[in-house]
Structures are given as C-alpha cells and as structure tokens.
C-alpha positions in Angstrom: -1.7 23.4 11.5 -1.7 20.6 9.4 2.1 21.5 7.8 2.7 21.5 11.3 1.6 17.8 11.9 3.4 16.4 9.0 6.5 18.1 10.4 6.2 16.4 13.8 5.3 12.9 12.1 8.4 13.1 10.2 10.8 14.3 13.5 9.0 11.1 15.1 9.6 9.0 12.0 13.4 10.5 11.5 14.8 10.5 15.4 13.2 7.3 17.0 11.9 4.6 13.9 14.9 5.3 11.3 18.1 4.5 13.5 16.8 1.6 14.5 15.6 0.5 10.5 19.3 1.6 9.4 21.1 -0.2 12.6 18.7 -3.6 11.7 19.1 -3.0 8.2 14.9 -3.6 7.8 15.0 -2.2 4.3 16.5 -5.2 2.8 14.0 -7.8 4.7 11.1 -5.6 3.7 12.2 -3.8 0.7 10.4 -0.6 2.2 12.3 2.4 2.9 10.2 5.5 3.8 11.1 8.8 1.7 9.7 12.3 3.2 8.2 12.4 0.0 6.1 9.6 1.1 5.3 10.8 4.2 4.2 14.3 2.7 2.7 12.9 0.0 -1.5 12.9 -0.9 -3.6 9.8 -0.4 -2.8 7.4 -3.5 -6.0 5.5 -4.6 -4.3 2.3 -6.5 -6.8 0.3 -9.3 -5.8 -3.2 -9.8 -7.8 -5.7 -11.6 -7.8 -8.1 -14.8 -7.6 -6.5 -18.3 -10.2 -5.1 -19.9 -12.6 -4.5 -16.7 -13.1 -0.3 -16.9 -10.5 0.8 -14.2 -8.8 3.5 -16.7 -12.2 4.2 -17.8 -13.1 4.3 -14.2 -10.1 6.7 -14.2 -11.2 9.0 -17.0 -14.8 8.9 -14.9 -13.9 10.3 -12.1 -11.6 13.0 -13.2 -14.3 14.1 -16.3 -11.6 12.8 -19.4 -14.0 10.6 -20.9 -13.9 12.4 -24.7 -11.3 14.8 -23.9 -7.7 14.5 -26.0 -6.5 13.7 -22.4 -8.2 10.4 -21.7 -6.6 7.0 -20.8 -6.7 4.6 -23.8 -9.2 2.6 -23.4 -10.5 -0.7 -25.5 -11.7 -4.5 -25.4 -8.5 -5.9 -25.8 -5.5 -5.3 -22.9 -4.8 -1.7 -23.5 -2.8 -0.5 -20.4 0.6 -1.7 -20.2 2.2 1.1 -17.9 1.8 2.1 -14.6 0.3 5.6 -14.7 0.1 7.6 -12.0 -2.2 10.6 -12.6 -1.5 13.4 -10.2 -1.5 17.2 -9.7 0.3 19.8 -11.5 -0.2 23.6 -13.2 -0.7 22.1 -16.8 -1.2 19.2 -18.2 1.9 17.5 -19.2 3.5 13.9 -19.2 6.5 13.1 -17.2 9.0 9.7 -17.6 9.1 7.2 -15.1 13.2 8.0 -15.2 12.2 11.8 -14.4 9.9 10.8 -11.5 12.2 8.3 -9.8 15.2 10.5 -9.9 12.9 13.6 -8.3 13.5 12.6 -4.6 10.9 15.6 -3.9 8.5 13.2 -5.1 7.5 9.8 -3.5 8.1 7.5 -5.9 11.9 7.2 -5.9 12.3 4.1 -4.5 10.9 2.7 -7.7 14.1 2.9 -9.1 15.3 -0.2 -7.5 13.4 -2.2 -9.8 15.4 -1.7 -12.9 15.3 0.5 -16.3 12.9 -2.4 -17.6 10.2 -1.1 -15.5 10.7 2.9 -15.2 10.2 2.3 -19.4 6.4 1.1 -18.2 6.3 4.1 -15.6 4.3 6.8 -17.2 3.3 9.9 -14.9 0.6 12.4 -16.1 -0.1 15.9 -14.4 -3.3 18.0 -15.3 -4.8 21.0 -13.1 -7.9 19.0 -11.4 -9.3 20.2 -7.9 -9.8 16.3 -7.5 -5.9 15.7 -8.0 -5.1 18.5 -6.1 -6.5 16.2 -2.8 -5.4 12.7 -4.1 -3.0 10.6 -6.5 -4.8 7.9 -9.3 -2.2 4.6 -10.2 -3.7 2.9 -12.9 -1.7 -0.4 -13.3 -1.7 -3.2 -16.3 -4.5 -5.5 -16.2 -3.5 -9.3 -14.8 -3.3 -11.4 -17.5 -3.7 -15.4 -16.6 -1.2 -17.9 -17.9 1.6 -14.7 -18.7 4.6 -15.4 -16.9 6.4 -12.8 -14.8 9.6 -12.8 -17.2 7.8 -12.0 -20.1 6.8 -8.3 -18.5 10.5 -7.9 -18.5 10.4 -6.5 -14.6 9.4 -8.0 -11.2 5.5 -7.4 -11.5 4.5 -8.4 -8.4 6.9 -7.1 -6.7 5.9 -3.7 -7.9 2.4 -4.1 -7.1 3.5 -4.8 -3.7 5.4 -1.7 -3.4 2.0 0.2 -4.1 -0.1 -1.9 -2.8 2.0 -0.8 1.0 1.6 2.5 0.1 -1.9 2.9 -0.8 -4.9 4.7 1.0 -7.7 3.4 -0.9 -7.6 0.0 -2.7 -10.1 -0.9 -6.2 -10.1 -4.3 -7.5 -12.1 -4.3 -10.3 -14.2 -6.9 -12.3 -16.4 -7.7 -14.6 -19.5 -9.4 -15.5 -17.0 -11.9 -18.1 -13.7 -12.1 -15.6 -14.8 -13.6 -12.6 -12.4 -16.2 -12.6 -9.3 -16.5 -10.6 -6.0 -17.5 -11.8 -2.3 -17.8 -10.3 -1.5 -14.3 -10.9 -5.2 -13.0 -9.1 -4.4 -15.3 -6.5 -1.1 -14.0 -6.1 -2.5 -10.1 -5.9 -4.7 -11.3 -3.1 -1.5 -12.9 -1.1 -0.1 -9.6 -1.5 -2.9 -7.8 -0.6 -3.3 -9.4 3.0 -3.6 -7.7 6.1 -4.8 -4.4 3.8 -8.3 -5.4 3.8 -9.6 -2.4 5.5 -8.3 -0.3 2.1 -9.5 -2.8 -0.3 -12.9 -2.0 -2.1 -14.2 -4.8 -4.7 -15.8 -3.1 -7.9 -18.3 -4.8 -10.1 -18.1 -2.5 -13.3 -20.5 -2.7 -16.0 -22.9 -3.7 -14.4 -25.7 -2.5 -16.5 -24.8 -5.1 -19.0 -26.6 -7.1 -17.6 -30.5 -7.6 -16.4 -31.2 -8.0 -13.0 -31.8 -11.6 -12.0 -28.1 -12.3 -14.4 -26.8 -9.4 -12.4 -27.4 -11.2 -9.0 -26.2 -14.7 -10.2 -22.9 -12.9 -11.4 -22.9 -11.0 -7.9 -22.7 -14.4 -6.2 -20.3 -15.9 -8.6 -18.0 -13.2 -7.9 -18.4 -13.6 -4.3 -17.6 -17.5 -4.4 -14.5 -17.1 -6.3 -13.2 -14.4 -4.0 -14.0 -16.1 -0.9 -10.8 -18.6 -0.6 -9.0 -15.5 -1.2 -10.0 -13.2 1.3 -9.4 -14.9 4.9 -11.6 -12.1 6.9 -14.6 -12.4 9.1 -16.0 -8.9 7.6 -15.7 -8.8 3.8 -14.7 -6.3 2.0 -17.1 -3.4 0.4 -18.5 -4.2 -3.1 -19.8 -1.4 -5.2 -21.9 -3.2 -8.2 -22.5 0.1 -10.5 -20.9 1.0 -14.5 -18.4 3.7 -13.8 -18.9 5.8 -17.0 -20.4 9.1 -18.3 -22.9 7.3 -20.3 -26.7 6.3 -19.8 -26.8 3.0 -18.3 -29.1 0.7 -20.3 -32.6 0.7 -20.2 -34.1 -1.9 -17.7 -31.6 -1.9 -15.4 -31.4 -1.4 -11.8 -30.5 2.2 -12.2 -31.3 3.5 -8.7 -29.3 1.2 -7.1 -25.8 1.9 -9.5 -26.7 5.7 -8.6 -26.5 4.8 -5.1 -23.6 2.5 -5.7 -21.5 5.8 -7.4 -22.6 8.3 -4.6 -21.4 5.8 -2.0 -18.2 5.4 -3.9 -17.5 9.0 -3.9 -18.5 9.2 -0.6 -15.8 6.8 0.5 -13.1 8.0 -1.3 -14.1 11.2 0.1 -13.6 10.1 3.5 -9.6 8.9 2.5 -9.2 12.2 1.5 -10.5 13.5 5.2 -8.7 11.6 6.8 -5.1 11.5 4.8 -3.4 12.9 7.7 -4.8 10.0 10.4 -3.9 7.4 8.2 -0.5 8.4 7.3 0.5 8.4 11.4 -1.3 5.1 11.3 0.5 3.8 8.8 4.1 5.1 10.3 3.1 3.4 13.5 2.5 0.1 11.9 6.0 0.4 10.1 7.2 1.6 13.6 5.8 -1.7 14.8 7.2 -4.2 12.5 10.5 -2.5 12.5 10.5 -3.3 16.4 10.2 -6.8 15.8 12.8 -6.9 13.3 15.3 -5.7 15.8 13.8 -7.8 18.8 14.5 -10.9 15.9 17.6 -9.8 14.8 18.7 -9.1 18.7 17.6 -12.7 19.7 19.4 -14.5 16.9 22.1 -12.6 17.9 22.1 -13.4 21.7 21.6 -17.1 20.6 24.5 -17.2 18.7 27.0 -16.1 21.1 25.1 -18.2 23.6 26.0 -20.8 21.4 29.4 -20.8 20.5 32.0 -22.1 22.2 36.2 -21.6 21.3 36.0 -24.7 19.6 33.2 -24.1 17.5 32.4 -23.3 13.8 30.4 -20.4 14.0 29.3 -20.9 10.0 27.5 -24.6 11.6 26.1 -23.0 14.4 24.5 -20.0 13.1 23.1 -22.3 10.5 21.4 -24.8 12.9 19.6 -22.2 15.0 18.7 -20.1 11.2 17.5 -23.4 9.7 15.8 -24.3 13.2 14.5 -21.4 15.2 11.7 -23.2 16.7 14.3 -25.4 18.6 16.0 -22.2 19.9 12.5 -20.2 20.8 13.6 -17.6 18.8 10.1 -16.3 17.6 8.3 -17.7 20.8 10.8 -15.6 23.0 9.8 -12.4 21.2 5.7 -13.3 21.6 6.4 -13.0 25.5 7.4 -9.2 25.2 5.2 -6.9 25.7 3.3 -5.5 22.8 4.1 -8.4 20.2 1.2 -9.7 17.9 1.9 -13.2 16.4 0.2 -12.2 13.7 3.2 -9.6 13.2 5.8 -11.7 13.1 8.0 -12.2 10.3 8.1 -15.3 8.1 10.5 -17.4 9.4 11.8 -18.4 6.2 12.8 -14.8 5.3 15.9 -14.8 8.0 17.6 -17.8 6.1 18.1 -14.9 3.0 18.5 -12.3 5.4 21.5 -13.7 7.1 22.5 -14.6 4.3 23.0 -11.6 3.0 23.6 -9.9 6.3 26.4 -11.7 8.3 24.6 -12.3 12.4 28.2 -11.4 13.5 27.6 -7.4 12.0 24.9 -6.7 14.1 25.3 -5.6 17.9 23.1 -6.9 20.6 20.1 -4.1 21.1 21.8 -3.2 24.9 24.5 -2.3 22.9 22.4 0.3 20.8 22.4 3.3 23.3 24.6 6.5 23.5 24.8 8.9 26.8 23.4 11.9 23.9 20.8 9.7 21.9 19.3 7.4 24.5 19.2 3.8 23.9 17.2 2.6 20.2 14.8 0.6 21.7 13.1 3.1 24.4 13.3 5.5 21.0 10.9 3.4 19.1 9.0 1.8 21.9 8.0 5.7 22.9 7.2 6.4 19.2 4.7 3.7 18.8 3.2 3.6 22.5 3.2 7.6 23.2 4.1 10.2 20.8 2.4 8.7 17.8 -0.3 7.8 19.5 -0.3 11.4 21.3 -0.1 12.9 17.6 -3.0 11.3 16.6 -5.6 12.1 19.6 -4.4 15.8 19.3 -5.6 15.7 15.5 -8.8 14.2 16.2 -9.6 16.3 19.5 -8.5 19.4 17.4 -6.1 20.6 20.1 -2.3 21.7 18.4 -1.4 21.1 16.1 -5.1 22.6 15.0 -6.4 21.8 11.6 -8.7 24.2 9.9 -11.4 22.8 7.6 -9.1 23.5 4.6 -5.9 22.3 5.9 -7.4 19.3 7.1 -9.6 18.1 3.9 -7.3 20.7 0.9 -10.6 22.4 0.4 -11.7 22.0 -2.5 -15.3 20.6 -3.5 -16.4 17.5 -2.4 -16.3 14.4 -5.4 -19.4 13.9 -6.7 -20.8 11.8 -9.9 -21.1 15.1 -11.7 -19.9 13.4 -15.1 -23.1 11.3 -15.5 -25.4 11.9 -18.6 -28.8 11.5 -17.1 
C-alpha cells in the first residue's frame, strides 16, 4: 500500500536520520528540518520567474481559473506580491499564512522561522480541483532587478530557498521582453544548484512573436542562462503561451500545442512518481546529514588532538576553524567510504557554526552509541546504503508494500490542455 510506504519512509527518516540531525544539530547549518507533514505531503510544483512573465496566469491555466471570480490577479505591471500556495481542500476558501504555519498537520510550519513580516505575504488558497487533489501550486513574487532584499521586509531568498529544497517540479518563467539577468536572477540560479533535474525553463508568450523573432529570442534566452547553469545537459525548455486564449494568427501553433502536451505530460510524470522522489529526496538529506556529523566528528577529534594543559582552547579551535585545509579536515572525510566532494559542505559555513555551537558540546561519533539503540552512525549508514534503498526497489518491482494504480498516481484524470479555446 502506498500509506503503507510513507509510514516505513518516516520510521526510516524518524529512528536512524533524526538522532543523528538532533545530536549534530544539522538544522542550524542547513536551516532544514523535516516535518511529517513534509514527508506526507503531495508533489509541490514551485513557479519562479521575473514579474510580469504569465506564471499566475500559467497558474489560472492549468487549474481552468482564467475568468472565474477565483483567478490569480494578473496584469502588466508586478501584480503578485505573496507567496500563494494553491492546494486541495472541500471548498474554496483562503487561509492566512499565520493559520498555515501554526497547522503542524501541514508542511509548511517551518515557515514560521522567517518572521511575522513574511507569514503577512503568505497567502494559501484551497478549491476542490481533481488536479490539486494530486499536487500543490506556489506562485511566488516576480524578481525585481535593482530592489534590495530589505525593502521586501523579509529574507527573500532565503525563502525561496526553503521552497526551492522542497520542490518536485521546478518553472522558471520568461518572456519574450525579460531575458536579461540581474543580481537577484543570478542569485535564484545560485540557489537553485544541484536541483537541475527539477528545473524546467518556460518561454511564455510566445505567440507574440513571429517565428524568425521567436528563434532569435530563443537563443538570446539561451545565452544569458548559460553562465548560470553549470551542467553538461541543460535543462528542458517549453517555448508555448500558457493561456486559454487563441494564440495569434501566423504563429507556430503546432509546435506550442506540442510544447503544452509535453508540459502536462511532465508534470504528470512528478505526480507518478511522488512517492520515488520523496525516498530520494530523504536519502539525499540522509546523505548530507552524514557528512555533517563525519565534519563535526573530525573537528572534534582535531581539537582534542590538539590541546595540550597549557593551551587556550579558544586559539586553537580557531586556527584549525579558520584553517581546515592545514588540518585535512575535509580531505580526511573524502577518504571514507561513500563521500562525494561535491557534497561537502562550504567550508566557510563552520566558522558560524562553531560559532554558534561551541566544538566542546559535541561528543566524538564513537561516543554516540547505546547497548538499546546501536551506535548513530551504522543507523544512518544502513538508512542510506540498505533500507532506503531497499524501499525504493520494492516500489518499483511492485513487491510490499504494493501500490495499486490509484494509490500510486491518486487517480484521478490525467492533466491535459483541456482549457484551450481552439
């Protein structure tokens, strides 16, 4: 059963990756504490963008809102200025961003960390749609060059980041008149490393333009990305207009036909496989919480390897925190088994976690076992190597826990460009 599933993910998640998050105190490196509501929770499709580009009129596409009193606001001029998250429920009603952080049954109470200023620009909207009852929409505000974080009143990219970790399905949509890339774009894309298999480029409106105009803006939009997106396979474009109207005359409109179906196609396939992805996604979180600990443990070690009865332990832990190189600290972890250097940690963020987090409160991980419990490192090692990795073959091989067509996908029709006025 797929209930069954979720319920083994989370004893995996709860008795062999949390100790060792809450013993490492991982949450304040990363700022990312999993909730059960996140790991029950439905695929979250996340639309970022500049302003004015069509993503809540994408929105209002896909869910069939376009001229209905339920509609996200839509203009030429920067019209969203909340995060909206469009999701599920019996009737249509709006709910506070204060309501849905203090609901722990939901997964978005975590958001509270970031301050009254920003559960103020947290709007929630629930509406009975088969669509929602399969996936979650975030429409954020549309980046705006040259504005400066303070003036939004909350941490901005901070809170893009928090959704950005959590997202299944990633759209970053332009325009045929925004294709240019400022600090705050290019500080979305930093963020948005090592997600590029989620992230889908959109090229909305596309029918403005005639088709020799649309291939020059094509490559345009291809050239400014390409600094920003450090992969060998970029990601998916879809070049369509993402509205119920007729597109204009003398446009390519087989291929923005084509363009949609894929589209739907693709966030179909999210939906399919919600359940893969989640384990997936625990594992890599299993992963980098590992490291943390084999980090911590090694500064740790290096330390009290260090100090002597004479010394100041404030100076030494200082020289190997400011110096870790000199101490192999992060070379010493790359010899273990199972260690990516591309996982590791920026070195720079140990100088504020020790800082917070005095070296001398943490134990040595040899220390971290109990005759009952085991010891916290064979816990997580197991979780990542074995039983998550178990979980996941037994979902696609369809052995227990089994998954019927309807538990595995919701039921439910499959999306489809039904809105189109052809």
């Amino acid at each position: 059963m797929f209930l069954a599933a979720l319920q083994r993910l989370r004893k995996i998640y709860h008795n062999s990756i949390r100790p060792m998050e809450q013993a490492y105190k991982y949450n304040e490196l990363r700022q990312h504490e999993i909730s059960d509501g996140e790991i029950t929770s439905k695929p979250m499709v996340l639309f970022l963008g500049p302003w004015s580009v069509g993503k809540s009129s994408m929105v209002n596409y896909l869910l069939g809102l376009q001229d209905t009193p339920y509609q996200l606001y839509t203009g030429a001029e920067p019209t969203t200025s909340e995060f909206t998250v469009i999701m599920h429920g019996e009737k249509i009603r709006t709910v506070e961003g204060i309501v849905m952080a203090a609901d722990s049954s939901r997964s978005f109470s975590p958001l509270e960390k970031f301050g009254q200023n920003f559960l103020e620009k947290l709007v929630g909207i629930e509406m009975p749609h088969k669509l929602l009852e399969r996936v979650t929409f975030v429409d954020t505000p549309g980046i705006i060059e040259n504005r400066k974080q303070q003036e939004r009143g909350y941490p901005f990219n901070d809170v893009c980041q928090w959704f950005i970790d959590r997202a299944d399905l990633i759209f970053v949509v332009f325009d045929p008149t925004k294709l240019d890339v400022g600090l705050e774009l290019e500080m979305l894309f930093r963020q948005l490393k090592g997600r590029e298999s989620q992230i889908r480029i959109i090229l909305n409106k596309a029918d403005s333009l005639a088709t020799q105009d649309l291939m020059r803006v094509y490559g345009a939009l291809f050239w400014s990305l390409a600094p920003l997106i450090n992969v060998t396979e970029p990601p998916r474009v879809y070049v369509s207009s993402f509205w119920p109207y007729e597109y204009a005359p003398d446009t390519s409109r087989e291929l923005f036909k084509r363009e949609e179906i894929s589209l739907l196609e693709d966030l179909n396939q999210v939906i399919e496989n919600r359940l893969e992805n989640k384990i997936a996604f625990i594992r890599q979180h299993g992963i980098r919480v590992r490291i943390h600990a084999l980090l911590v443990d090694r500064y740790v070690q290096t330390f009290k390897e260090k100090m002597s009865f004479f010394s100041d332990p404030e100076l030494v832990f200082k020289e190997i925190v400011d110096d870790p190189d000199k101490f192999y600290i992060f070379k010493s972890i790359l010899a273990k088994t199972n260690v990516s250097k591309f996982d590791l940690p920026n070195r720079d963020a140990y100088r504020d976690f020790f800082g917070i987090n005095p070296v001398s409160s943490f134990k040595q991980l040899s220390a971290q076992c109990s005759y009952m419990g085991g010891c916290l490192l064979e816990k997580i090692e197991r979780a990542i190597t074995q039983e998550l990795p178990t979980l996941l073959g037994s979902i696609n091989s369809g052995k227990n826990p089994t998954l019927s067509s309807c538990e595995a996908t919701g039921c439910g029709e499959k999306p489809k460009n039904r809105y189109r006025r052809n």
